[in-house]
N, C-alpha and C positions, 0 to 999 in steps of 0.2 A: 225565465229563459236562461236566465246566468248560472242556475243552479245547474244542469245536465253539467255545462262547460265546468263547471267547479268540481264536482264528482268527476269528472274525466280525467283533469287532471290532476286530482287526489289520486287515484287509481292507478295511472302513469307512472305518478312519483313512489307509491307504495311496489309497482312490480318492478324498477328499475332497481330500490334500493336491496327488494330479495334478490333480484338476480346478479347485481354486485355483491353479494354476501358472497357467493359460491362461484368467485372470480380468483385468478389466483396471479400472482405476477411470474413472471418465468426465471430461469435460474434455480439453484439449490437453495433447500430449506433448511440444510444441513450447518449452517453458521459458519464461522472459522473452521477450514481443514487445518488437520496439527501438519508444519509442515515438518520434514525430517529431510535428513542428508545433505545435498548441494542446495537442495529452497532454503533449508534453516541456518546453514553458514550463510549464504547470500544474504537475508533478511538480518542477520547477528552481523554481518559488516558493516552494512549501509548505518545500521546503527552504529557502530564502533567508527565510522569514520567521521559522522554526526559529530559522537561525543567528543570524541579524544582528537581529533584533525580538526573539523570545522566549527567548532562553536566560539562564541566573541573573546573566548581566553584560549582558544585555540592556537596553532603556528599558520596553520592555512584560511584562516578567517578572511571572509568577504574574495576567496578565490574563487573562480570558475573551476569545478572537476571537468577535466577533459583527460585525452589517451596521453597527454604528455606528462600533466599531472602526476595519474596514474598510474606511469611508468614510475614516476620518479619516487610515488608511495614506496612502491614494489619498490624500488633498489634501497629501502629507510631513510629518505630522505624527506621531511624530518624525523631526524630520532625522537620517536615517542613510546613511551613504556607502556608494553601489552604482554598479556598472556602467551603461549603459545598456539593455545585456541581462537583466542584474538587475532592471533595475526594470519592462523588459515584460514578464518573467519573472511577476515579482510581482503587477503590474494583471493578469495572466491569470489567475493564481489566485483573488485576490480578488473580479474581478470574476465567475468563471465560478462560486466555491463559494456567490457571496450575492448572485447573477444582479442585479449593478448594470450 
């Protein structure tokens, strides 16, 4: 008698696991988009304020970034040494995440 129920679900598990084969999750399969223009200054600031502003030998260490902060980025305060890429880099970020 135990044998049908065992075969069942044997059966069960082998059609479930085909038909998760040809299952697919949603979203793109396309990986990282390259980003360009305002995405890729924005993403090159957040990093540059990372490195150069907030890390443990940074001047801004253990701040909150808030629109005041921020302001006070944008006007060089603290003077820290950047590119000129860097630092439009930077004003994009700041300005597009605290829409100044």
């Amino acid at each position: 008698m135990k044998s049908p129920s065992l075969l069942r679900h044997a059966f069960f598990v082998v059609a479930i696991l085909g038909v998760a084969s040809f299952a697919q999750a949603s979203g793109s399969d396309a990986g990282a988009s390259a980003k360009t223009g305002d995405a890729a200054a924005y993403q090159l600031g957040k990093q540059i304020f990372a490195k150069k502003f907030a890390c443990k030998s940074c001047p801004l260490h253990k701040q909150r970034l808030n629109k005041s902060l921020a302001q006070e980025v944008l006007m060089g305060k603290p003077n820290v040494a950047m590119s000129e890429d860097e630092n439009q880099a930077l004003q994009v970020f700041l300005q597009r995440r605290f829409k100044l």
